[in-house]
C-alpha positions in Angstrom: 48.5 -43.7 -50.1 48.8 -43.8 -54.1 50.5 -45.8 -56.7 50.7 -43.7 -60.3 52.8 -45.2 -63.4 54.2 -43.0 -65.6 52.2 -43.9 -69.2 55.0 -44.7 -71.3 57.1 -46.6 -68.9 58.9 -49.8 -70.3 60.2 -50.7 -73.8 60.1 -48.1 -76.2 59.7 -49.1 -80.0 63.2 -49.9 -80.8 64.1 -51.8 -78.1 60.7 -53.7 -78.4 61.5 -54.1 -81.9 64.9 -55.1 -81.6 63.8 -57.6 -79.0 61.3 -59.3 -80.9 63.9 -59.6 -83.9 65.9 -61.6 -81.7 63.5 -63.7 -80.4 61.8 -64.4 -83.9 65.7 -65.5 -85.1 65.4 -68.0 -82.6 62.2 -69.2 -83.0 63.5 -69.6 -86.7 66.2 -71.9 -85.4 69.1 -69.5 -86.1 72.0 -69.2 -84.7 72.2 -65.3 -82.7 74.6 -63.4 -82.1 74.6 -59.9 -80.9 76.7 -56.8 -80.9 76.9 -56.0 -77.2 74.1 -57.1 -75.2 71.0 -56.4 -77.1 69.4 -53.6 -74.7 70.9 -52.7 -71.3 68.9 -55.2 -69.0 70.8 -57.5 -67.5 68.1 -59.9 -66.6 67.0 -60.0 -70.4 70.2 -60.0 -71.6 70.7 -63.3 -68.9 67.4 -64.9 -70.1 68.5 -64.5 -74.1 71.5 -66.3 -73.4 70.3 -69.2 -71.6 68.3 -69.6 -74.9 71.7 -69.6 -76.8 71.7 -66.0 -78.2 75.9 -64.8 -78.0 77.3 -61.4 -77.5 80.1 -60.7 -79.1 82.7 -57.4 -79.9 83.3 -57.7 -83.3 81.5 -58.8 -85.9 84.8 -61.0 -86.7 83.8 -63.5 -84.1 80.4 -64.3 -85.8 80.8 -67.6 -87.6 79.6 -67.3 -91.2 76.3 -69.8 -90.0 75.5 -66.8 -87.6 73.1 -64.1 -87.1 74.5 -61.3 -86.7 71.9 -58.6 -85.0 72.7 -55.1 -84.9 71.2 -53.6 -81.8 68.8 -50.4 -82.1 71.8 -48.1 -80.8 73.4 -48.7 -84.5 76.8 -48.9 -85.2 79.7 -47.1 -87.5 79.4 -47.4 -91.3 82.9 -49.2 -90.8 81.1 -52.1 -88.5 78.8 -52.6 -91.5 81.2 -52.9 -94.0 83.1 -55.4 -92.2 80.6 -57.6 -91.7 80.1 -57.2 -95.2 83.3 -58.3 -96.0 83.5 -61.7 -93.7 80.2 -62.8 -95.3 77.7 -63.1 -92.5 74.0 -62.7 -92.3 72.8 -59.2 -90.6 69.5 -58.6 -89.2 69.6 -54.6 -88.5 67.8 -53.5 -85.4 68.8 -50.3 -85.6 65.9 -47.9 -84.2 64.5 -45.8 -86.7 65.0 -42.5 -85.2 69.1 -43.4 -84.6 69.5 -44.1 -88.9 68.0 -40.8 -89.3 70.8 -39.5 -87.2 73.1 -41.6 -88.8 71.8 -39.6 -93.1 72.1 -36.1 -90.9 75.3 -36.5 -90.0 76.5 -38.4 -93.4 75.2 -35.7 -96.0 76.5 -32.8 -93.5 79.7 -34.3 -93.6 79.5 -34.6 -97.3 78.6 -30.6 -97.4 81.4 -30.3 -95.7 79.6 -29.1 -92.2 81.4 -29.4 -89.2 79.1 -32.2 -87.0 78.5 -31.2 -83.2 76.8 -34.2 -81.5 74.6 -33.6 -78.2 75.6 -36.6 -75.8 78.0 -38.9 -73.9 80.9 -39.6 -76.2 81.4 -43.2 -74.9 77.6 -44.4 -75.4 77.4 -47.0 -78.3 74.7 -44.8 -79.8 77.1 -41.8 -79.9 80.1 -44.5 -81.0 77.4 -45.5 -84.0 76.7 -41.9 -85.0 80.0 -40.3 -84.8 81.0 -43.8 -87.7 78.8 -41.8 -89.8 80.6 -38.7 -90.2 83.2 -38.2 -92.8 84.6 -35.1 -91.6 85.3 -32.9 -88.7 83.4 -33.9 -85.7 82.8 -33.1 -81.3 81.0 -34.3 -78.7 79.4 -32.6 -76.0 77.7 -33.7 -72.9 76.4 -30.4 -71.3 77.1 -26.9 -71.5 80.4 -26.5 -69.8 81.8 -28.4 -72.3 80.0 -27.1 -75.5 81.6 -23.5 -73.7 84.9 -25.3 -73.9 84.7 -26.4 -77.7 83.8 -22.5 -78.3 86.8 -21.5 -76.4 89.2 -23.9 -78.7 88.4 -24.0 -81.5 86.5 -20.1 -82.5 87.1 -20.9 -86.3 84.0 -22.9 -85.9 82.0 -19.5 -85.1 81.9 -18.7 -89.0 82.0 -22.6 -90.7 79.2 -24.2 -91.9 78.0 -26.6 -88.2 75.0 -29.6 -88.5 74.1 -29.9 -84.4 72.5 -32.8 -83.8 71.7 -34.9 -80.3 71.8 -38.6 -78.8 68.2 -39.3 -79.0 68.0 -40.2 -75.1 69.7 -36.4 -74.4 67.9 -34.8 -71.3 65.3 -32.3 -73.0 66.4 -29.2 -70.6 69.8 -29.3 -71.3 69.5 -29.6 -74.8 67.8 -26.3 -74.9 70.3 -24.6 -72.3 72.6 -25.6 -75.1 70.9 -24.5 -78.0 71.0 -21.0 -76.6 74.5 -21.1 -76.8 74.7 -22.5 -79.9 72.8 -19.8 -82.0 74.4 -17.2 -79.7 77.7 -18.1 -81.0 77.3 -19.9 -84.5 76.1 -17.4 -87.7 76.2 -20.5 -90.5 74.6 -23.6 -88.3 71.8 -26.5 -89.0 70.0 -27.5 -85.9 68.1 -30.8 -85.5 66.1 -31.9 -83.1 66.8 -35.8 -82.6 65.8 -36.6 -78.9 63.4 -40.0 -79.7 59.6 -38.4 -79.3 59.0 -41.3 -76.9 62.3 -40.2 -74.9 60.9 -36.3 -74.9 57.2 -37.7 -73.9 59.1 -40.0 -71.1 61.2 -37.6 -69.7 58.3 -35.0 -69.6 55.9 -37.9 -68.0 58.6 -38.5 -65.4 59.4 -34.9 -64.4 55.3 -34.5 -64.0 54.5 -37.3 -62.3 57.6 -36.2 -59.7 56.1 -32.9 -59.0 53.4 -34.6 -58.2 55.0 -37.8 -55.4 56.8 -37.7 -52.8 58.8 -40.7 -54.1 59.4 -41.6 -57.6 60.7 -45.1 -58.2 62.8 -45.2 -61.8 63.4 -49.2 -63.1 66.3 -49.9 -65.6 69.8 -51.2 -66.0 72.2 -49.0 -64.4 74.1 -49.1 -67.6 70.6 -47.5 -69.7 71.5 -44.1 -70.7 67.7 -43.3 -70.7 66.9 -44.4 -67.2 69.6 -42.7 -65.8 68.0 -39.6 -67.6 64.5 -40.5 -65.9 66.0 -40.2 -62.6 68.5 -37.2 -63.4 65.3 -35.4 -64.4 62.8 -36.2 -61.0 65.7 -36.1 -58.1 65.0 -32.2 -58.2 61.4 -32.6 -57.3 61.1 -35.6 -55.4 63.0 -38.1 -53.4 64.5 -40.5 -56.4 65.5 -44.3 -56.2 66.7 -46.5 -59.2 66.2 -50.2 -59.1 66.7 -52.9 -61.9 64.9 -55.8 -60.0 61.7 -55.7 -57.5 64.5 -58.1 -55.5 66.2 -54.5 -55.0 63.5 -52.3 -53.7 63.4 -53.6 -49.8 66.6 -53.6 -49.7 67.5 -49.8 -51.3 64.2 -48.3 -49.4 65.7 -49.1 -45.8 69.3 -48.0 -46.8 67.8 -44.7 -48.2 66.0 -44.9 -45.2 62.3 -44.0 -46.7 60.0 -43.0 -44.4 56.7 -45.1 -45.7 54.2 -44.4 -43.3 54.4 -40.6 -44.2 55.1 -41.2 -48.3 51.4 -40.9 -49.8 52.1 -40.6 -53.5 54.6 -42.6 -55.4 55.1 -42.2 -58.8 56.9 -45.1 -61.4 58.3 -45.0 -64.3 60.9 -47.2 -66.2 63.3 -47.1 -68.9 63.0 -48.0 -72.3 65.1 -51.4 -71.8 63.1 -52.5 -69.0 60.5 -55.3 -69.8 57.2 -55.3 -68.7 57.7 -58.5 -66.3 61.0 -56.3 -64.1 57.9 -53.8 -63.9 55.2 -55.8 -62.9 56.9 -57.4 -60.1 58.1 -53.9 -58.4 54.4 -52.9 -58.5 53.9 -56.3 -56.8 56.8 -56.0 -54.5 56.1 -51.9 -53.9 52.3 -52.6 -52.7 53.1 -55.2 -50.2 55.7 -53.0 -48.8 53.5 -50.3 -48.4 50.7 -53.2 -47.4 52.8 -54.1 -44.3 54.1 -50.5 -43.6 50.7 -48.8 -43.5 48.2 -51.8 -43.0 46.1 -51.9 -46.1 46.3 -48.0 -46.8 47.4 -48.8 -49.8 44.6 -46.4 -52.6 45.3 -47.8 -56.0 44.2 -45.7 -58.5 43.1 -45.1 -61.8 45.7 -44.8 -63.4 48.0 -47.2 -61.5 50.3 -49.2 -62.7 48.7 -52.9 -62.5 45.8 -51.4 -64.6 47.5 -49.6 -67.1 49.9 -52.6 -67.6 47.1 -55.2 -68.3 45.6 -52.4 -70.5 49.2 -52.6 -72.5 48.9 -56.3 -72.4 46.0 -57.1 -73.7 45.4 -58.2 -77.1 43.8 -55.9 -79.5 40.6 -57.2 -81.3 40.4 -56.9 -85.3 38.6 -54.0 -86.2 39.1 -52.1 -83.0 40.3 -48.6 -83.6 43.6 -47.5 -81.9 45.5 -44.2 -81.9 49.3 -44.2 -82.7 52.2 -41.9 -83.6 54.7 -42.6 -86.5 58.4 -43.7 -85.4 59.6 -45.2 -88.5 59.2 -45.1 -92.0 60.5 -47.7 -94.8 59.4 -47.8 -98.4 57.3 -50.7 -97.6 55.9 -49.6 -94.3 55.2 -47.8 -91.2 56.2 -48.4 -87.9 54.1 -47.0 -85.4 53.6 -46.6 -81.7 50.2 -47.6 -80.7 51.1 -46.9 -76.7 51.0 -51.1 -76.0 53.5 -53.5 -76.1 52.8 -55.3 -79.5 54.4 -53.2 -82.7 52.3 -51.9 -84.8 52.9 -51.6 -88.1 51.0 -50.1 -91.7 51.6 -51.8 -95.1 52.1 -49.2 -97.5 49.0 -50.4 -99.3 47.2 -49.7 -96.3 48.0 -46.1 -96.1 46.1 -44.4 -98.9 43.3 -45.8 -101.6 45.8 -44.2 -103.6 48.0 -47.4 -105.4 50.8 -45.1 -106.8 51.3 -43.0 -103.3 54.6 -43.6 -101.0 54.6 -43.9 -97.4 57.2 -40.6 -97.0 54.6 -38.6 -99.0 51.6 -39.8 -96.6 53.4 -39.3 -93.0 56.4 -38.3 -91.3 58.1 -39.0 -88.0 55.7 -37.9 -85.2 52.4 -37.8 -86.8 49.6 -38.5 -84.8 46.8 -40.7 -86.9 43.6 -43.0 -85.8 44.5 -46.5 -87.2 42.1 -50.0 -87.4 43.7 -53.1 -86.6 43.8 -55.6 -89.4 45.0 -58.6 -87.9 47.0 -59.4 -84.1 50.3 -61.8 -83.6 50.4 -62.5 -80.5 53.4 -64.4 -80.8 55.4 -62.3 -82.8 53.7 -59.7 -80.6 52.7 -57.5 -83.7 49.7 -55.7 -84.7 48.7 -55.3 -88.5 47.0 -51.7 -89.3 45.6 -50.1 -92.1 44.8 -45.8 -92.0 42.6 -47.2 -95.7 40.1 -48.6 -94.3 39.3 -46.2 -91.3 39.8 -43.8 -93.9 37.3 -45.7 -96.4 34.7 -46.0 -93.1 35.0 -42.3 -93.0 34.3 -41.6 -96.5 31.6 -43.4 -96.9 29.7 -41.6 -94.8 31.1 -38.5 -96.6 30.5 -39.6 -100.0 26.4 -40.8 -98.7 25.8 -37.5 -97.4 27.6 -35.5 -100.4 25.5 -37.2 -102.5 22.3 -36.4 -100.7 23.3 -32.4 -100.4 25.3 -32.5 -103.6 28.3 -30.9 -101.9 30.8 -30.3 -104.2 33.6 -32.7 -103.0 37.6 -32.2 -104.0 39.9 -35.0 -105.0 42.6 -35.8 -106.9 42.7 -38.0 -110.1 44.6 -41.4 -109.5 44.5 -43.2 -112.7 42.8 -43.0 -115.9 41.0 -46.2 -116.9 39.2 -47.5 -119.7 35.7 -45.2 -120.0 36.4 -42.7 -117.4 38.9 -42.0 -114.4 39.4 -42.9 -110.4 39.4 -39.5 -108.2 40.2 -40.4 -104.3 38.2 -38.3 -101.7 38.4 -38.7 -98.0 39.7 -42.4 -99.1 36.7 -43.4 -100.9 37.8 -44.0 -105.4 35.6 -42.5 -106.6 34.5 -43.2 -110.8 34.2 -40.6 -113.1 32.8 -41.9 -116.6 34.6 -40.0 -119.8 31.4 -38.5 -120.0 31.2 -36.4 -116.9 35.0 -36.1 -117.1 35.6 -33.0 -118.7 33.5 -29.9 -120.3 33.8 -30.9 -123.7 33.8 -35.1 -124.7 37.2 -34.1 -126.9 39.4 -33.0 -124.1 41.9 -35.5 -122.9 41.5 -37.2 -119.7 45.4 -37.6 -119.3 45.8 -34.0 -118.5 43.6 -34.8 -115.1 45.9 -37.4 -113.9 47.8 -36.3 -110.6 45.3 -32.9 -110.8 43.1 -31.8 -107.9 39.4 -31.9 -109.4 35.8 -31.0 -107.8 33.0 -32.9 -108.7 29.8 -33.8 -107.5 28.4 -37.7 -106.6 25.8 -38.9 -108.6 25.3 -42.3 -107.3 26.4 -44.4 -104.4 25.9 -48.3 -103.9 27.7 -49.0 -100.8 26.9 -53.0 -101.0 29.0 -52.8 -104.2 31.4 -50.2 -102.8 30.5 -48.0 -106.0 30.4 -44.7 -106.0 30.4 -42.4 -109.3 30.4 -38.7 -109.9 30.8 -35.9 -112.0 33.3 -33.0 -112.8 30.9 -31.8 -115.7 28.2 -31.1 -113.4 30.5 -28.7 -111.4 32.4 -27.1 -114.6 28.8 -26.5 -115.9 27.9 -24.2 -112.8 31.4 -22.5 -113.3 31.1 -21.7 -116.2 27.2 -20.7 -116.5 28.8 -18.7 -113.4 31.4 -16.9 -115.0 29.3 -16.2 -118.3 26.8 -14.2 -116.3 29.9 -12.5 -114.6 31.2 -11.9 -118.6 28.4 -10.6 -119.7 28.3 -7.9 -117.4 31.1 -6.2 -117.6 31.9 -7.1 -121.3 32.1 -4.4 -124.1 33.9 -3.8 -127.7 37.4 -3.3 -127.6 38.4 -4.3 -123.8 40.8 -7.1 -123.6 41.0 -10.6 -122.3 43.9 -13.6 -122.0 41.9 -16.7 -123.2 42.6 -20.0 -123.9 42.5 -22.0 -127.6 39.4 -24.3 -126.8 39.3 -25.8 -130.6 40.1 -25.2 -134.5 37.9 -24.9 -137.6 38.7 -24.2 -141.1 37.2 -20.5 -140.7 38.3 -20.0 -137.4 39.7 -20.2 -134.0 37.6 -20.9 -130.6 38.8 -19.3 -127.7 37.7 -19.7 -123.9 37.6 -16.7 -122.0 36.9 -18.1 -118.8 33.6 -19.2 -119.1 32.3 -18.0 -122.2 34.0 -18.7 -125.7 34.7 -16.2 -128.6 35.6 -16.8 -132.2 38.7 -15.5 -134.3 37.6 -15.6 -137.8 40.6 -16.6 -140.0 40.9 -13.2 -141.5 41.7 -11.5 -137.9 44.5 -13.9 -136.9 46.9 -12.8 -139.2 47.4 -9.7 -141.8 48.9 -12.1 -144.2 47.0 -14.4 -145.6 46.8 -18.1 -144.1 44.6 -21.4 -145.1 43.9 -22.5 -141.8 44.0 -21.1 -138.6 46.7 -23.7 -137.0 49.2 -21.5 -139.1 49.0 -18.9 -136.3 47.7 -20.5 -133.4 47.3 -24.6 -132.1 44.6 -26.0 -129.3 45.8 -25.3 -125.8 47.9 -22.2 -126.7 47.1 -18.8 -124.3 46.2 -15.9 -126.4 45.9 -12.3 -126.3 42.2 -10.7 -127.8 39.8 -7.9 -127.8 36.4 -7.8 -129.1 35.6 -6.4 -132.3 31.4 -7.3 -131.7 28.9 -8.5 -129.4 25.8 -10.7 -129.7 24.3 -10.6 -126.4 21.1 -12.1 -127.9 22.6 -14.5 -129.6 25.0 -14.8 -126.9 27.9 -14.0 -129.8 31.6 -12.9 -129.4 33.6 -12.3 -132.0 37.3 -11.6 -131.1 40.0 -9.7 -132.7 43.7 -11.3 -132.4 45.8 -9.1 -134.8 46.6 -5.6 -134.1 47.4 -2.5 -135.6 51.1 -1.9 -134.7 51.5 -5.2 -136.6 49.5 -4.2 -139.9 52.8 -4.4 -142.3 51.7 -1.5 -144.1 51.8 0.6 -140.8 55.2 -1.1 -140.6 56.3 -0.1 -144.4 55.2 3.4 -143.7 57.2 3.6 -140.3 59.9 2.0 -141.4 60.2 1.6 -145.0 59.6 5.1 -146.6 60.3 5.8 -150.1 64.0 6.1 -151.3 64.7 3.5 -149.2 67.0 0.5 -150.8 66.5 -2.7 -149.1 67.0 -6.6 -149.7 63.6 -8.0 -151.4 63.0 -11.4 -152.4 61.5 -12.5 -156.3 58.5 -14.1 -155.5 56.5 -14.0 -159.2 56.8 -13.1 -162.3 54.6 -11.7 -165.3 54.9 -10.1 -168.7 55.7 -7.0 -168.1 57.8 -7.3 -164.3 58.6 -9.2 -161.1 56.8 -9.1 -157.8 59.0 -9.0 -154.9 58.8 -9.5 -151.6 59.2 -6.6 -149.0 58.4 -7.6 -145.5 56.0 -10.4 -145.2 52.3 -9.4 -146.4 53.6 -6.8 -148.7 55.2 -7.5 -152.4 55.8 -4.5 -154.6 56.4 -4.7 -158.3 59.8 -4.4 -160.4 58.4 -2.8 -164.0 60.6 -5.0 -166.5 61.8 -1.3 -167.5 63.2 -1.0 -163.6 65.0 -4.9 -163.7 68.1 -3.9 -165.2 70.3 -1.1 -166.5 69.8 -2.1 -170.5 66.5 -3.1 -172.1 65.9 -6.9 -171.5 62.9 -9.2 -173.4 61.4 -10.3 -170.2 61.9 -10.2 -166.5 63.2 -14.3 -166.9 66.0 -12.8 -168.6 68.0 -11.7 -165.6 65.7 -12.8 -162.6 64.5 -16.5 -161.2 62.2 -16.8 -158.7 63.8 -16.9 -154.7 66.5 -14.6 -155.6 67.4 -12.1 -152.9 68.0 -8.6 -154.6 68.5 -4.8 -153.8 66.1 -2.4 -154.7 64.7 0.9 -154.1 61.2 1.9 -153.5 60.1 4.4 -155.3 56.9 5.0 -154.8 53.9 3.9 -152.3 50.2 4.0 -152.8 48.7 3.6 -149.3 45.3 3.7 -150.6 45.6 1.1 -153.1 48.1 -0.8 -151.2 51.0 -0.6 -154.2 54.4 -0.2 -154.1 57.1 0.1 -156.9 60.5 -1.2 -157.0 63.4 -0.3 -158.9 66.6 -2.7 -159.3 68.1 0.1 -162.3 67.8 2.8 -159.9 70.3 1.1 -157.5 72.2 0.0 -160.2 72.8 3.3 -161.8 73.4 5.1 -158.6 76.4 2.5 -157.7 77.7 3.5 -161.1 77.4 7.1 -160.4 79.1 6.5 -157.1 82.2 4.4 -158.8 82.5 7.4 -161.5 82.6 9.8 -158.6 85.6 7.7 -157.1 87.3 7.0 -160.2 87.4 11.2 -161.1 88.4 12.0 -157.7 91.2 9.4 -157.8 92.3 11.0 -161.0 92.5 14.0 -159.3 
């Protein structure tokens, strides 16, 4: 005959947490009161309030020197607020996973989404979730009446629906449900909110009943989960529920158990059971079966007394443990290490990154090897840090990068005086200015928050130092990428490129690799004094090249093209006879220059300024005035062009003598 214990029987994280809350409170002195009894255990519950600890209905009754504790079921917004407004002291239990039911529902409801919540309408967590919701709301315990909610009310088939469950809802049926649910709803948001450690219960329990031929299932009769432990195993196995070991004779000659041919029991308990009610069942259960089968009792492995010590024990600094994530605050992370002590990692402890937050690290369920920082046994707590088995890690990453010069990636933390920090497997890494970037100009602000490679360069693990280089690595790109240039390169193809730097007879551009120069002359067909007239450092340009070094290992680059020569732009669009708006922009003795489209000026003869004969051009013009003439003639070949201000004056006379005979007409 065997013993087996289900592995995650007894106190879950929120009720463990909401426990030693209450017990810390009193330790402190305070005065405790809770909403409802604190878990649903009535031999706790008894033991808290010989120690003083109150339970109360309302949060009215709480006398303003009070401690009010919110249990890990949560409450309505509207409880909150009320005990707000009467001025007592709150210490919020509320289990993680049920206040991230509690921002579902509240921003669906302030969407406007209809809210369908998976569970028993009269369970304190439902009561709690259902305070939440702003709008429209229904409850459903199982699929008949989901079916009937469908059958009443079919203007929900087409609204906007946020489904969401009680986190101790038996797995099975919520997917029965969920087939219904997408069946019949076309505009629905589904999230799964059974507690990970109610899923992994439930799926420990039905297992290890497939497996007995009698499963015993410890927990208040009034725990929602328990009675879920033993709704899920009565199909496989014979199923008894006790909440004391004082119970067990008792229920097991009623039920009328034949021991002597039972060989496998399986055990498992609900989340409000402590780990004492459990212990003494296992006591109780293996003298039964002592006296029933004379010592054929086989306890093994995995049995219960084992595997409870195991939970028991304390944890040693330094020692590394497994856990899963089951609550996240900006400060911390709770997480369930699979023993009775909460664990817990201080944000600082997450990442060797000072700037990161926990919600960008982890999320709810993440599995992650931890090292234990420091044990309270009395607070029954366990300080962890994911930094420093990350740093242990690293180290021996960073050693044997150096040795191989692996090209390691990272991302840029800060930027410090002489260089920046790059994190890499957990280890900061410093990059002098130096070895920063390809060229000792560029700015190391641009590489903060930016993924970087670079290669170690020196490690002194006494002094926890380790330096590298991105230069080292950008040099191998780019002598990489210049040999890939260089073959396929040729006069007159193409390339996007990048403005690496300026200088007074040209631009600098980096083609990926390799850089190329614009002389001044080829960035515009106007004339400019410097280049940044045209183009500034960082900008993306569009060139060809107009020749090729390879000896030298010379580009030069064209930037302007033709289609933008204004004298291909004068001759498309500008041809002579045309009368257009030009601009004075000199004068001299015998005309004006004016100003066509930019890079081209033609010249008004003084003969062609006005209608009458005039001394000089300053008699009837100014520089910057905007005048209509015609062009009357264009010398491609020596880039000239004449203008003519009388010819547009005598042809509006014509025109008005035209009108004026006509009228007379």
């Amino acid at each position: 005959m065997s013993i087996q214990i289900a592995k995650s029987a007894g106190f879950c994280f929120g009720v463990n947490r909401a426990v030693e809350m209450v017990y810390r409170l009193l330790e402190e002195g305070k005065q405790v009161y809770t909403l409802g009894p604190i878990i649903h255990n009535p031999q706790l519950v008894a033991e808290l309030s010989d120690r003083g600890v109150q339970i109360v209905e309302n949060p009215e009754e709480v006398p303003q020197s009070g401690t009010l504790v919110i249990r890990s079921h949560g409450v309505p917004q509207s409880v909150m607020d009320r005990a707000e407004n009467c001025k007592i002291t709150c210490a919020d239990a509320t289990c993680p996973f049920v206040a991230k039911i509690h921002k579902i529902v509240r921003d669906a409801s302030a969407r406007g989404e209809v809210v369908l919540v998976a569970g028993d309408r009269h369970h304190p967590e439902v009561e709690g979730i259902l305070g939440h919701c702003s709008g429209p709301y229904f409850v459903f315990k199982n699929q008949q009446e989901l079916k009937e909610i469908n059958d009443s009310n079919k203007e929900l088939y087409d609204m906007p629906v946020c489904v969401v469950s009680q986190t101790t809802f038996n797995g099975q049926e919520w997917e029965n449900c969920l087939e219904i649910i997408e069946k019949v709803y076309t505009n629905v948001s589904i999230f799964g909110t059974i507690c990970n450690a109610t899923a992994q219960r439930q799926a420990e329990a039905i297992a290890l009943a497939k497996n007995s031929d009698l499963m015993v299932v410890i927990g208040g009769r009034q725990s929602s989960n328990t009675a879920k432990l033993r709704e899920v195993c009565l199909p496989f196995c014979q199923t008894v529920l006790v909440e004391t070991a004082a119970e067990l004779r008792v229920l097991l000659e009623k039920e009328k158990i034949p021991l002597s041919r039972t060989t496998k029991i399986g055990i498992t308990a609900g989340a409000s059971t402590p780990a004492s009610i459990i212990k003494e069942v296992l006591v109780t259960m293996t003298e039964i079966i002592e006296g029933a089968a004379q010592n054929s009792t086989e306890v093994t492995e995995s049995n219960f007394a084992e595997m409870l010590e195991e939970s028991l024990k304390s944890f040693n600094t330094d020692e590394k443990v497994h856990g899963v994530v089951v609550g996240i605050t900006p400060n911390e992370v709770y997480v369930d290490v699979g023993r009775k002590q909460a664990g817990f990692v201080p944000a600082s402890e997450l990442s060797a990154d000072p700037n990161v937050k926990p919600e960008d690290v982890v999320k709810i369920g993440d599995e992650m090897d931890l090292l234990i920082m420091r044990t309270n046994d009395q607070e029954g707590t366990i300080m962890l840090s994911k930094k420093r088995l990350d740093s242990i890690k690293g180290w021996e990453a960073v050693a044997a990068a150096e040795e191989s010069q692996e090209v390691l990636t990272g991302v840029v933390t800060e930027v410090i005086k002489g260089g920046v920090i790059a994190v890499t497997n957990g280890i900061r890494v410093f990059i002098p200015a130096s070895q920063a970037t390809a060229s000792r100009g560029d700015s190391l602000d641009d590489l903060l928050k930016k993924e970087v490679q670079f290669r170690i360069i020196e490690v002194n693990r006494s002094r926890r130092r380790a330096v590298g280089s991105i230069r080292s690595v950008l040099k191998d790109l780019r002598k990489a990428q210049a040999e890939k240039f260089w073959e396929t390169a040729e006069e007159g193809k193409e390339y996007t490129g990048v403005v690496k730097s300026l200088t007074a007879y040209g631009a600098f551009v980096d083609l990926g690799g390799i850089d190329g120069m614009i002389h001044i002359s080829e960035l515009s067909w106007t004339r400019i004094k410097h280049p940044s007239e045209v183009v500034n450092v960082g900008d993306t340009v569009k060139v060809y090249i107009k020749g090729l070094d390879r000896e030298k290992g010379k580009i030069s680059l064209g930037y302007k093209h033709a289609e933008d020569n204004p004298w291909n732009i004068l001759e498309r669009e500008y041809p002579v006879g045309t009368i257009c708006d030009v601009t004075v922009v000199g004068m001299t003795t015998f005309g004006a220059f004016a100003r066509i489209i930019p890079g081209i000026d033609g010249l008004i003869h003084i003969s062609q300024i006005a209608d009458h004969r005039i001394e000089k051009p300053q008699d009837v013009l100014k520089i910057g005035d905007v005048v209509k003439a015609k062009i009357t003639d264009i010398d491609f070949d020596k880039k000239r062009v004449s203008l003519s201000i009388r010819a547009v004056l005598e042809a509006e006379q014509n025109e008005a003598a035209e009108e004026e005979a006509a009228s007379e007409e």
